[in-house]
Each structure stands twice: as C-alpha cells, then as structure tokens.
N, C-alpha and C positions, 0 to 999 in steps of 0.2 A: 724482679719482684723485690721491693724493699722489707719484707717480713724476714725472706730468707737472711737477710744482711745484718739484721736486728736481734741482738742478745735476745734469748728467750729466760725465763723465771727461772728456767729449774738449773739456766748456766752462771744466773748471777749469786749460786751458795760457794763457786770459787773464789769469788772477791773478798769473801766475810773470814776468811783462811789466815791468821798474817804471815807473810813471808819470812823464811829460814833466812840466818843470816847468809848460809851458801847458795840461798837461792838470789840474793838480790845483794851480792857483799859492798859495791858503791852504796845504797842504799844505807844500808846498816853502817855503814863508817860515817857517811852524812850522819846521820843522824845521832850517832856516837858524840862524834863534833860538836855538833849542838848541842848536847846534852852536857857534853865536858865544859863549853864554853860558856853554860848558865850555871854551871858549877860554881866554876872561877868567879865569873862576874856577882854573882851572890855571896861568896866568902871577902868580894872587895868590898861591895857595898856595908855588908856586915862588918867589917874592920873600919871602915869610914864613919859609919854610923855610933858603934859601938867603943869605939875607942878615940878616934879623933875629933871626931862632933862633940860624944861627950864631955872633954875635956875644953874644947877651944868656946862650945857656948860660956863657961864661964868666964870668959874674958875678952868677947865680944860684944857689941852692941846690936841691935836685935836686927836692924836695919843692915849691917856686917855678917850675921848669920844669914838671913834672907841670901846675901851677894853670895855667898861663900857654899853654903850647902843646899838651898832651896828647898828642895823637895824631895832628899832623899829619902827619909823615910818611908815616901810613900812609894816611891823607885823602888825601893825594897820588899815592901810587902806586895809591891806587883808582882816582882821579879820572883820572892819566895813561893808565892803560889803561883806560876810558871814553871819555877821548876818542879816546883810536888805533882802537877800534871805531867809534866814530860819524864820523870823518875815512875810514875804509875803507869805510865803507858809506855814504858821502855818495857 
C-alpha cells in the first residue's frame, strides 16, 4: 500500500522544528562555515571597495578601472545582502 509509506499532514509539523545544534552538529558547523566565510569575504570586498578602489580610481583611466575592479560593487552589495539573510536565518 503506498499511502502507508507516504508522510501524512499531521507528520510534516516535525520538519517546520529547526534543528538543535546537538541534534544535527555536522550540520550546524557547515553552516557555521558558511556563514563565517561570507563574513570574511564581505569584510574583503568591503576593504577593496572602500579603501583601494577608492583611492586607485583616482589615478586610473576608466577603461584601467573596468580591467582592474569591474564590478565590484555590485559583488558587494550581492554578497551584503547574502549575508544579512544567512545572519537572519542563523
């Protein structure tokens, strides 16, 4: 009988639960990780942006900037709101 093998309604209010760090601790360290690693990666971009970009446009040519930092900014402002979600859902 495939009904009996098949989650019923009233089993799927356990999945809505989030899991204790001691319940699932690989889990919770992943994702730790991740969370640390868009840390970093947004305090570089932030230092790139913020401090070496702005100093080096001034004495590059636009066509030299292009080469050089492309599109960080907007790397950044992905990466900032990536991490504001994964810090709210941590």
């Amino acid at each position: 009988n495939n009904a009996s093998s098949s989650l019923k309604l009233d089993e799927l209010d356990e999945f809505d639960m989030p899991l204790l760090p001691e319940q699932a601790p690989k889990l919770h360290a992943a994702l730790n990780e991740i969370l640390n690693t868009e840390k970093a990666y947004v305090l570089t971009l932030r230092t790139l942006v913020n401090r070496y970009m702005a100093e080096l446009v001034k004495l590059l040519r636009a066509d030299e900037q292009i080469v050089i930092f492309g599109k960080c900014q907007v790397i950044l402002g992905v990466n900032e709101k990536l991490l504001a979600k994964l810090e709210a859902a941590a």
